[in-house]
C-alpha positions as CSV (number, residue, x, y, z in Angstrom):
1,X,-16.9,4.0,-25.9
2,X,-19.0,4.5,-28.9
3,X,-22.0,7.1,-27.9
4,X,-24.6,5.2,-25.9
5,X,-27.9,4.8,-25.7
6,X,-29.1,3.8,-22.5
7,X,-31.4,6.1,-20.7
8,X,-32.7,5.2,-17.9
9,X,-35.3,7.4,-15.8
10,X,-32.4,8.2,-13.5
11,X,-30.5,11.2,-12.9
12,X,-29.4,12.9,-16.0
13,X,-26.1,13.3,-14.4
14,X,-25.9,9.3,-13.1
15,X,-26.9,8.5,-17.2
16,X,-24.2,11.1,-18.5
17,X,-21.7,8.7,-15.8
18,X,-22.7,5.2,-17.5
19,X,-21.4,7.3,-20.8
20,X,-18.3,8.5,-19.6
21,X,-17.1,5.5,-17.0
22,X,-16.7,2.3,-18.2
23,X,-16.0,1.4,-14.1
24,X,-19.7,3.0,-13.4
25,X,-21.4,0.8,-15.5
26,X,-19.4,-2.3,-14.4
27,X,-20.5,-1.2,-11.0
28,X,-24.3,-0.3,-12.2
29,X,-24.3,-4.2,-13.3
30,X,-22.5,-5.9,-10.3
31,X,-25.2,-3.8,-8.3
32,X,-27.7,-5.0,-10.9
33,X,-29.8,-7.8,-8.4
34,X,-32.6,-7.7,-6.2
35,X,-33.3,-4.1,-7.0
36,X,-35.1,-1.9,-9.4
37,X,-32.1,-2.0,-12.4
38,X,-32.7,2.1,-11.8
39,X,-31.4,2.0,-8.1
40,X,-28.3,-0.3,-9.5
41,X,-27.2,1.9,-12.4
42,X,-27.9,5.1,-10.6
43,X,-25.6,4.1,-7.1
44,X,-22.5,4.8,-9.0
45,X,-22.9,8.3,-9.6
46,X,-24.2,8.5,-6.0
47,X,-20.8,6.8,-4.7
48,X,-19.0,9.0,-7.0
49,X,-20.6,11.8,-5.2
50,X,-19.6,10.6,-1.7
51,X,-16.2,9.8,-2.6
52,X,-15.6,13.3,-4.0
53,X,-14.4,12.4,-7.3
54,X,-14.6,10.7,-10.5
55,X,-14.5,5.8,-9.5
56,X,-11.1,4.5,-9.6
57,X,-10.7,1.2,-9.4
58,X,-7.6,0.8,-7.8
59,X,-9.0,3.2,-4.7
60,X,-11.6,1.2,-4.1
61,X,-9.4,-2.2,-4.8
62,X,-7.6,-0.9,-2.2
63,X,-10.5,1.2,0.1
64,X,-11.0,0.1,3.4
65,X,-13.3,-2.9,4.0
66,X,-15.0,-0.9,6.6
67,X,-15.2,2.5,5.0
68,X,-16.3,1.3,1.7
69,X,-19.0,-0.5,3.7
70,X,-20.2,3.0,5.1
71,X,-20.5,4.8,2.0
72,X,-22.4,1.9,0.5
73,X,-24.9,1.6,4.1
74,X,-25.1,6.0,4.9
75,X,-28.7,6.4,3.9
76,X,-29.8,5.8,1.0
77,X,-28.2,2.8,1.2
78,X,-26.5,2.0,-2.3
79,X,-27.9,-1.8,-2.0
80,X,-30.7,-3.6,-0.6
81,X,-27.4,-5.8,0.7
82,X,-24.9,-3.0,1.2
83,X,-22.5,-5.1,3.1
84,X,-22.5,-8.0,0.5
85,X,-22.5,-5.7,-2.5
86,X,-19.6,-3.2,-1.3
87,X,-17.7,-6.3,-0.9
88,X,-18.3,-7.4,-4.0
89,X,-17.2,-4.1,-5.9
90,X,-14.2,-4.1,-3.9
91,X,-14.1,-7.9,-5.5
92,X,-14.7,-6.5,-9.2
93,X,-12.3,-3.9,-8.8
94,X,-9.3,-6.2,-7.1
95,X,-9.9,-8.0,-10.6
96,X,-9.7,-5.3,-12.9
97,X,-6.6,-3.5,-11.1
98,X,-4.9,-7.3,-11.4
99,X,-5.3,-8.3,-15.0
100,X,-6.4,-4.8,-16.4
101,X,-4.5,-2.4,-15.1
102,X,-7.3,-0.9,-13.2
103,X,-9.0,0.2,-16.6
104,X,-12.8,-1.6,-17.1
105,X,-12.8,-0.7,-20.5
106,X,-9.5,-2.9,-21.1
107,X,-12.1,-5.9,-20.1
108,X,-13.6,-5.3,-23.7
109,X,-10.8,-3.9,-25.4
110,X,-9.1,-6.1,-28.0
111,X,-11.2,-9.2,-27.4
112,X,-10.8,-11.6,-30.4
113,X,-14.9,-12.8,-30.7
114,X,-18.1,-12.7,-28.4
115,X,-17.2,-16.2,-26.5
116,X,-13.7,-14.1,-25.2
117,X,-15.7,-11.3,-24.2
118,X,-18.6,-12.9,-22.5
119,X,-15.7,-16.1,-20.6
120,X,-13.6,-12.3,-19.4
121,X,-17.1,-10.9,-18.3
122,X,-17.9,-14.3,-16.4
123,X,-14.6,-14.4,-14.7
124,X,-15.9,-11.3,-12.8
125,X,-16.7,-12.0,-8.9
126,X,-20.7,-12.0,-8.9
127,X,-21.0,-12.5,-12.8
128,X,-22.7,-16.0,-13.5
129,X,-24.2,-16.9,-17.2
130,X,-26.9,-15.1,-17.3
131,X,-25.9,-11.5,-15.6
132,X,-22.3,-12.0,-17.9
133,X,-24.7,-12.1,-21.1
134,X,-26.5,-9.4,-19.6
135,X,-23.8,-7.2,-20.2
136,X,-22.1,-8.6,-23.5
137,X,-26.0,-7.5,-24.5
138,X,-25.6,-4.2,-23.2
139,X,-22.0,-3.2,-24.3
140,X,-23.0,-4.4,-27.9
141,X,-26.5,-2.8,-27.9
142,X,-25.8,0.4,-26.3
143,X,-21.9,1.1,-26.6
144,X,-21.0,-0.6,-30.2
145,X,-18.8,-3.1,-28.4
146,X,-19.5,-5.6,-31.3
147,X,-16.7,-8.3,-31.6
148,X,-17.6,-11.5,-33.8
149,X,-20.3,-13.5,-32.9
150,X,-21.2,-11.1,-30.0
151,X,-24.9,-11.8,-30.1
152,X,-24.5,-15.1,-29.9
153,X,-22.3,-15.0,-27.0
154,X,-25.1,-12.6,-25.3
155,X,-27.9,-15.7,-26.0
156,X,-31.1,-14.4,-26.0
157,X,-30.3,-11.3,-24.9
158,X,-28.5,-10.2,-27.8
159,X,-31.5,-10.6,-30.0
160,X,-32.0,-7.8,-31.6
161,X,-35.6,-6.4,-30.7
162,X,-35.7,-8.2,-27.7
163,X,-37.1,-6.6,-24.8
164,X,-35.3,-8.5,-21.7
165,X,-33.0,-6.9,-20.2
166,X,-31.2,-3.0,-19.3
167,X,-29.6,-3.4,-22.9
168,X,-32.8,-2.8,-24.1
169,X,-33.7,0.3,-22.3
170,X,-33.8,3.0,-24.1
171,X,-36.7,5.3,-22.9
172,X,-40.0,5.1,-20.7
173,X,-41.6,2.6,-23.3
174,X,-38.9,-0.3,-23.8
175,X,-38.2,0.1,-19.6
176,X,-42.1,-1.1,-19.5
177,X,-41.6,-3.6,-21.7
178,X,-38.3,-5.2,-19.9
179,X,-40.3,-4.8,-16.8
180,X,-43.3,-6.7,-18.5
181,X,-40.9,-9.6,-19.6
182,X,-39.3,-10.1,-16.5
183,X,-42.2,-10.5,-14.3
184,X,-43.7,-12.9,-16.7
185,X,-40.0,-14.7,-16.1
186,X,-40.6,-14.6,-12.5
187,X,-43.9,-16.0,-12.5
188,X,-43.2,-18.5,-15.2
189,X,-40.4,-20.1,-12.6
190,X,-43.2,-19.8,-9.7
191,X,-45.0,-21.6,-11.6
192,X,-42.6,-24.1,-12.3
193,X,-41.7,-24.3,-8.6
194,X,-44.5,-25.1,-7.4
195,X,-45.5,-27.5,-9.9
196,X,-48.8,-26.4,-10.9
């Protein structure tokens, strides 16, 4: 992966992961709802450390149900929903070790344009629309993952300058200003909900 730019106020050592892993930031984004996007990107190096080792994903393809769902629960839990969510890695990773060999970055690799990268993306277990753009956005922002028409693929999150997403973090200010836009998102659907 092209040197990235992601830093999030995490661990040094759970940012220099996200660099080095392709797996730990699939994982970081599968984790990536209903929690602060700092808890989600920094579980994998947390898992890492519990496992022992560097993610594989055909050991945790493979990990047992019930084991997997102990390292995700032992305190700090990894998730607000650590039974759900280690399921659902062991979902993402089942995927990858079937049609990529076990390799994340092969999900990128070689994709003809941005609409290939972002239907492989949204083939993912968890991955609707929006969280598959997500991270179309953040492999082209951050890790020079540009194939044709990759910022159309991403939507609006591919603008460039946009603030609305983690592919737009890249220190303390533009994590303020994701923060900002997504809890004028949240209320602008509240709003919305409730009609007024």
């Amino acid at each position: 992966m092209v040197g990235m730019t992601l830093v999030l106020p995490i661990d040094p050592e759970a940012n220099r992961l996200l660099e080095r892993s392709p797996l730990a930031l699939l994982i970081g984004m599968t984790l990536d709802q209903q929690i602060p996007m700092e808890k989600a990107f920094s579980s994998p190096y947390v898992l890492a450390q519990r496992l022992g080792h560097d993610l594989d994903a055909a050991e945790l393809a493979g990990y047992d149900p019930e084991a997997l769902l102990a390292l995700f629960a032992q305190p700090p839990a990894l998730h607000r929903f650590p039974k759900a969510m280690a399921a659902r890695v062991q979902e993402v990773c089942q995927v990858l070790v079937e049609r990529y060999d076990g390799d994340a970055a092969l999900l990128w690799a070689e994709v003809a344009d941005g609409p290939e990268l972002l239907r492989r993306v949204a083939a993912l277990p968890g991955f609707g629309k929006q969280k598959a753009q997500i991270f179309v956005a953040l492999l082209g922002k951050r890790f020079g993952v540009t194939p044709q028409d990759w910022r159309k693929a991403a939507g609006d999150y591919g603008d460039p300058g946009a603030y609305r997403s983690v592919a737009d973090v890249t220190d303390a200010d533009s994590l303020r200003r994701v923060r900002e836009f997504k809890q004028q998102m949240k209320a602008a659907s509240k709003t919305k909900a409730t009609g007024s």
